[in-house]
ROROGU-621989 format. One record per residue (C-alpha): residue in three letters; x, y, z. Coordinates in pm, whole numbers, plus 32768, in hexadecimal, padded with zeros to 4 digits. Layout:
+---------+------+------+------+
! residuo !    u !    v !    w !
+---------+------+------+------+
!     ALA !    X !    Y !    Z !
...
+---------+------+------+------+
***
This chain:
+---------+------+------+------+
! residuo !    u !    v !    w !
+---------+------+------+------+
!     UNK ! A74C ! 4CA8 ! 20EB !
!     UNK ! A7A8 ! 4D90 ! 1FF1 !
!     UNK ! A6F0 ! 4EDD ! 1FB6 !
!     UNK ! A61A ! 4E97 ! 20F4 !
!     UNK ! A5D7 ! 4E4F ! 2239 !
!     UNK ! A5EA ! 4CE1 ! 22CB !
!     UNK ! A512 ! 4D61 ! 23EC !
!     UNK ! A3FD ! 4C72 ! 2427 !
!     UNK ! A4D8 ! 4B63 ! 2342 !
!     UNK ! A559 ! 4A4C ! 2449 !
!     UNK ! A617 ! 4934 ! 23E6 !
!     UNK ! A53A ! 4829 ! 232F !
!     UNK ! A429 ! 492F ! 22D9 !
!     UNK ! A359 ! 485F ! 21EA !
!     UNK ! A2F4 ! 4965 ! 20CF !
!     UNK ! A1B8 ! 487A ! 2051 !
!     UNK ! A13B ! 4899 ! 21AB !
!     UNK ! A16E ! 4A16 ! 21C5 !
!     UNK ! A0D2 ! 4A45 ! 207E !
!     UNK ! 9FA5 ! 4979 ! 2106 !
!     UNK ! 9F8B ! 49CF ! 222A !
!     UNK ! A00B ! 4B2F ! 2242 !
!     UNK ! 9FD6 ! 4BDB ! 2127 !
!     UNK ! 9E83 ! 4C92 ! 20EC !
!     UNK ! 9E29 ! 4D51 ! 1F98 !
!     UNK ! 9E1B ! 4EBC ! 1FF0 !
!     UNK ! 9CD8 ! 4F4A ! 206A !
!     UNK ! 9C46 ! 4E02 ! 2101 !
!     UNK ! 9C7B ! 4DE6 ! 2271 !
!     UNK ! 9C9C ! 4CA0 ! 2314 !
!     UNK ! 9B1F ! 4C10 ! 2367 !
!     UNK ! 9B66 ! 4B73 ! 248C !
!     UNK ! 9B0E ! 4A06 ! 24CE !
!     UNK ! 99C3 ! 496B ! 2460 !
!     UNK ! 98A8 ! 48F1 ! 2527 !
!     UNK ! 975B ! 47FB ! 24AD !
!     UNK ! 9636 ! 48DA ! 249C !
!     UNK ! 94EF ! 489B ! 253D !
!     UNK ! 93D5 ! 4810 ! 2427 !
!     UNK ! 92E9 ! 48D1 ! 2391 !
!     UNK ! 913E ! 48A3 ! 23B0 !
!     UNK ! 90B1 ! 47A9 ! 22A0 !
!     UNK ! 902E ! 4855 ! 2151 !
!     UNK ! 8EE7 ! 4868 ! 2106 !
!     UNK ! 8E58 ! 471C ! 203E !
!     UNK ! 8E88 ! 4747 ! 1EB3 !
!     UNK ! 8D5E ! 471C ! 1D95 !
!     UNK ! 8CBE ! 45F5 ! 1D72 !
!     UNK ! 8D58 ! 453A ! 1C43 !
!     UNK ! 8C99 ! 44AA ! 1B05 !
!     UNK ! 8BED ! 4347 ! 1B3A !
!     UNK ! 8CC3 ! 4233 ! 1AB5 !
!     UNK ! 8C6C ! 4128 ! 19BB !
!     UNK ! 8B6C ! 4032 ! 1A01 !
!     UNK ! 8C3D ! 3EF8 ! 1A61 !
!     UNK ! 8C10 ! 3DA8 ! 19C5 !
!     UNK ! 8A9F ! 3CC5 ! 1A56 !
!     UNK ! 8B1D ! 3BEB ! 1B58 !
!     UNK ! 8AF9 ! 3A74 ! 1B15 !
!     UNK ! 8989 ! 39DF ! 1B27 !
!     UNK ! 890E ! 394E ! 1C7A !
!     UNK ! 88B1 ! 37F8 ! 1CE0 !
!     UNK ! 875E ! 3774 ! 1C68 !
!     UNK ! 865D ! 3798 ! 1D81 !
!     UNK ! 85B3 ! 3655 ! 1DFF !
!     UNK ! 8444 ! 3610 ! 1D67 !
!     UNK ! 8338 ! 36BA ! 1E16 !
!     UNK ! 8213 ! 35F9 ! 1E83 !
!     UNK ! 80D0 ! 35CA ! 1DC2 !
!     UNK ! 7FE3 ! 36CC ! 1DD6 !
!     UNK ! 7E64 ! 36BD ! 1E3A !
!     UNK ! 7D96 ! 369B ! 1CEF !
!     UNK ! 7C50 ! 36A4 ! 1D84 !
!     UNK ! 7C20 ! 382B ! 1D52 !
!     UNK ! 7C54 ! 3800 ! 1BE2 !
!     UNK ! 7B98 ! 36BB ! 1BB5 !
!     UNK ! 7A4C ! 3767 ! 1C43 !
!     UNK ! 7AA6 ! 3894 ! 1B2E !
!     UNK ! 7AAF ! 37BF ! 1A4A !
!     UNK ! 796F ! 36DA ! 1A90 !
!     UNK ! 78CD ! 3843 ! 1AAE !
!     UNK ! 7916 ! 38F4 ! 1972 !
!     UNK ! 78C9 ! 3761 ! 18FD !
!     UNK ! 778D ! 37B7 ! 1968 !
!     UNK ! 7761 ! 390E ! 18E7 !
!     UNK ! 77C4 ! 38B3 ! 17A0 !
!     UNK ! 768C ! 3773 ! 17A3 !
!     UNK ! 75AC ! 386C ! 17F3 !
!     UNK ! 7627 ! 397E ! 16CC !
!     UNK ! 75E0 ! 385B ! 15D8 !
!     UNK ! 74A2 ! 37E0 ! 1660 !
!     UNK ! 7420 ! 3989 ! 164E !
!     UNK ! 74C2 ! 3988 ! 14EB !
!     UNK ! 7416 ! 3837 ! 1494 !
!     UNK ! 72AE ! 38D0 ! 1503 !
!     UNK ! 72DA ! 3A1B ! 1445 !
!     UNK ! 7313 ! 394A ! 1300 !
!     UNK ! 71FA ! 3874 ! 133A !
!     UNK ! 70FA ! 39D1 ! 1397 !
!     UNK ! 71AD ! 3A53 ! 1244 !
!     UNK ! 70C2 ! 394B ! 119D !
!     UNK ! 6F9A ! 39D5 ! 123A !
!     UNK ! 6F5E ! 3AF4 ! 116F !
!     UNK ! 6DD1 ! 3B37 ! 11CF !
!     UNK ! 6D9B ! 3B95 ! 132B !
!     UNK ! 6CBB ! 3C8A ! 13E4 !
!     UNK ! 6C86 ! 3CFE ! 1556 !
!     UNK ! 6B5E ! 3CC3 ! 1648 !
!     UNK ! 6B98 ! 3D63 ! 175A !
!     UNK ! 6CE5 ! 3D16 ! 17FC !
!     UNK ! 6CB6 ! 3BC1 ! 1750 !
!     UNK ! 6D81 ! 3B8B ! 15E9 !
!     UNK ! 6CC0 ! 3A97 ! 14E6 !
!     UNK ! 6DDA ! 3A22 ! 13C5 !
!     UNK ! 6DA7 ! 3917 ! 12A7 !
!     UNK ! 6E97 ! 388D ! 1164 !
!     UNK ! 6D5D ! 3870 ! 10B6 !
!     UNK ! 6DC0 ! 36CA ! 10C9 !
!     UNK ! 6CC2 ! 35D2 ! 10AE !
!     UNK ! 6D12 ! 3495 ! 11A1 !
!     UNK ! 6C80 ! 33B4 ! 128F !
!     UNK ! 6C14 ! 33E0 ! 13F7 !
!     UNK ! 6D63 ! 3354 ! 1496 !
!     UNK ! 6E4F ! 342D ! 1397 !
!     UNK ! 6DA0 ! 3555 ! 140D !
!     UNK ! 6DE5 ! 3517 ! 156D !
!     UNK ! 6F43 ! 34CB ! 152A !
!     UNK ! 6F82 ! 3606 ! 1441 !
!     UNK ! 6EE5 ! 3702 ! 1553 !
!     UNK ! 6FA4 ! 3645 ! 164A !
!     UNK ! 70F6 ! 3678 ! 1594 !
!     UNK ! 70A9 ! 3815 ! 158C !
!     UNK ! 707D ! 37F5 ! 1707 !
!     UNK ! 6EEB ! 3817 ! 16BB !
!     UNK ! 6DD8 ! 3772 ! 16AE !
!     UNK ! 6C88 ! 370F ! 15D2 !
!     UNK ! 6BCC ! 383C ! 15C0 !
!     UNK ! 6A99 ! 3828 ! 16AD !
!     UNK ! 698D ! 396E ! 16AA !
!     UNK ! 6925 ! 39D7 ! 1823 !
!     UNK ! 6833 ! 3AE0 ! 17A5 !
!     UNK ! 67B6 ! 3B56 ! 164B !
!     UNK ! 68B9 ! 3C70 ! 15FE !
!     UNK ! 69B7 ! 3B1D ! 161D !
!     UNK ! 68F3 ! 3A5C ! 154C !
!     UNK ! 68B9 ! 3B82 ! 1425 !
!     UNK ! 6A4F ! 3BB5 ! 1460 !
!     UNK ! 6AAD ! 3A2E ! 141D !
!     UNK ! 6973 ! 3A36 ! 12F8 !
!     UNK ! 6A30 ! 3B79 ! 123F !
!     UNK ! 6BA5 ! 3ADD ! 1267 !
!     UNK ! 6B3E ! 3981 ! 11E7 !
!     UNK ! 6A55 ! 3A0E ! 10C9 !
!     UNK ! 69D7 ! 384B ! 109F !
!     UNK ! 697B ! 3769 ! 116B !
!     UNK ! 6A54 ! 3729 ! 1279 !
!     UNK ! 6A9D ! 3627 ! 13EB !
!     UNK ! 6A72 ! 36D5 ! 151A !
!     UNK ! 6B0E ! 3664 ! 1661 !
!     UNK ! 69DB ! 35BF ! 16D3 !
!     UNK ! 6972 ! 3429 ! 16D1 !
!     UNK ! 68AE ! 333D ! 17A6 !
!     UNK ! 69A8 ! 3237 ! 1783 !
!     UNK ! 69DA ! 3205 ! 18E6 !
!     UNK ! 6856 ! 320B ! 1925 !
!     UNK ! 6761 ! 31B7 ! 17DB !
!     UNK ! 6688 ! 32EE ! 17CD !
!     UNK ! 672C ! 33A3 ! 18D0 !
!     UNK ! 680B ! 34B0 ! 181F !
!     UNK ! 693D ! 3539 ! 18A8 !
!     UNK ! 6A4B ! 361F ! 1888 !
!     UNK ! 6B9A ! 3571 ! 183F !
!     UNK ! 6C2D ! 3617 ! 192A !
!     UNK ! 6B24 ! 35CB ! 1A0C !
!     UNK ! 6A02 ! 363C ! 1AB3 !
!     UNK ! 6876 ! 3632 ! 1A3B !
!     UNK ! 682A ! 3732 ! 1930 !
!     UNK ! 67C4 ! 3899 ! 19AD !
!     UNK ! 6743 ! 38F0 ! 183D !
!     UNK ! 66B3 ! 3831 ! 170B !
!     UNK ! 6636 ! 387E ! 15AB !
!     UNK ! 65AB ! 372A ! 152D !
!     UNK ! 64EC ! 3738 ! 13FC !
!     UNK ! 6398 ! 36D3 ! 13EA !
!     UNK ! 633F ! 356B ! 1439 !
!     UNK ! 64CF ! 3519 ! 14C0 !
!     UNK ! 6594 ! 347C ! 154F !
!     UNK ! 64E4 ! 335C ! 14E2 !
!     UNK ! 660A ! 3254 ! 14D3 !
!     UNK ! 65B1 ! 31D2 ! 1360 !
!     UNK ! 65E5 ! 3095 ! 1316 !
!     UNK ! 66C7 ! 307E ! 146A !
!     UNK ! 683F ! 30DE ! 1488 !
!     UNK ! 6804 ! 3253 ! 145D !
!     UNK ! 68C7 ! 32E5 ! 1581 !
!     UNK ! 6939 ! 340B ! 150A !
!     UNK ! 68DD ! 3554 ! 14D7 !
!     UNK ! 68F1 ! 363E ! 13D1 !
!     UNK ! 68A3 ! 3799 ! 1352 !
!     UNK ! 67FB ! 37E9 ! 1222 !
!     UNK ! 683A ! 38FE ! 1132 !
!     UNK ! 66D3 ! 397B ! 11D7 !
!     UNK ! 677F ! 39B6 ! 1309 !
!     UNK ! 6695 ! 387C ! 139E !
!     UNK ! 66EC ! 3731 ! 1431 !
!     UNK ! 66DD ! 35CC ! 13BB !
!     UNK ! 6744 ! 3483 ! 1469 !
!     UNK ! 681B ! 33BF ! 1360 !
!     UNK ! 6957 ! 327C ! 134E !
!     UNK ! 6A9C ! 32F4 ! 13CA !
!     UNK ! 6B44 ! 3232 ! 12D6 !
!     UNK ! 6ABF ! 3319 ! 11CE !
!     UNK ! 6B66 ! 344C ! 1135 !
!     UNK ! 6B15 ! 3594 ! 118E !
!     UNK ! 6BDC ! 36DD ! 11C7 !
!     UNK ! 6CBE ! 371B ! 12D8 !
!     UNK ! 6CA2 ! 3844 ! 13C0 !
!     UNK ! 6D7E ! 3861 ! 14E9 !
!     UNK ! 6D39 ! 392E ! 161C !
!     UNK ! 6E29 ! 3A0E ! 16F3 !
!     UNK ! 6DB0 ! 3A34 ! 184F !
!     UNK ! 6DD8 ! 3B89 ! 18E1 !
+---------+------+------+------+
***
């Protein structure tokens, strides 16, 4: 070769291959041959990421099968009861409108003596004081009678007749009487049918028709 040396040159020296193979820039010795390396311990776990998007409601079940009936007994008695409750809140309110009438009244002791100041026969009588959960006042003793005499302020039934017995006088309620105030010369049963009782403005007693009219005073037991 000229200018240089064909030592190291043999016939069919492929240059490509030298410069490939052979050739090394300056400063960079030759590595050696290469090997797989043993792997490395795991890394630590990163940061949780941000929550994703709510995905789309899935599609809607199957309709369930109908339960059975349930017991209705529990709220049937509820019922009935606060059925009942409610009866009984009228029938209070319906007897505080009807006292509301009776505007005269006056105690003896524990007993309470109330009148509308209404004129009416025997039977009406019974039937108001009944409605007011009362009955036809009837004196035991004198400081009854002057109580019933100062409320009624006329002539007024008493809860006493001998309609079961002519000339034996009762209470209505029943029971002989423990106290009397007749006026002079009664009962005397005038002219027949008088099986009542009343009390005079006087505070005294006189046997008279229950079908006449007379003031109504009602009694409240105590």
């Amino acid at each position: 070769m000229p200018g240089g040396s064909s030592a190291g040159w043999g016939e069919g020296t492929n240059v490509e291959s030298c410069l490939a193979l052979c050739w090394r820039p300056r400063g960079i010795t030759d590595p050696g041959p290469t090997y797989q390396g043993f792997r490395g311990l795991q890394g630590l776990p990163g940061k949780l990421g941000p929550p994703g998007n709510t995905g789309a409601p899935g599609i809607p079940g199957p309709r369930g099968q109908k339960g059975d009936r349930g017991d209705n007994s529990v709220a049937e008695a509820k019922l009935a009861n606060l059925d009942r409750q409610l009866q009984s809140l009228r029938s209070e309110l319906d007897h505080m409108k009807k006292l509301q009438a009776f505007s005269l009244g006056k105690m003896s002791g524990k007993k309470l003596f109330v009148t509308n100041g209404e004129r009416m026969p025997f039977s009406q009588v019974k039937a108001l004081c009944a409605g007011l959960r009362a009955t036809v006042a009837a004196p035991k003793n004198a400081e009854e009678n002057k109580a019933i005499q100062d409320v009624a302020k006329d002539t007024a039934f008493l809860g006493i007749t001998d309609e079961a017995t002519e000339g034996q006088f009762m209470y209505v309620t029943g029971g002989r009487l423990t106290y009397s105030n007749w006026k002079k010369d009664e009962p005397n049963d005038h002219g027949s049918g008088e099986d009542c009782v009343t009390l005079l403005s006087n505070g005294l007693w006189n046997d008279i028709s229950c079908t006449a009219s007379f003031i109504a005073v009602c009694e409240f037991p105590a």
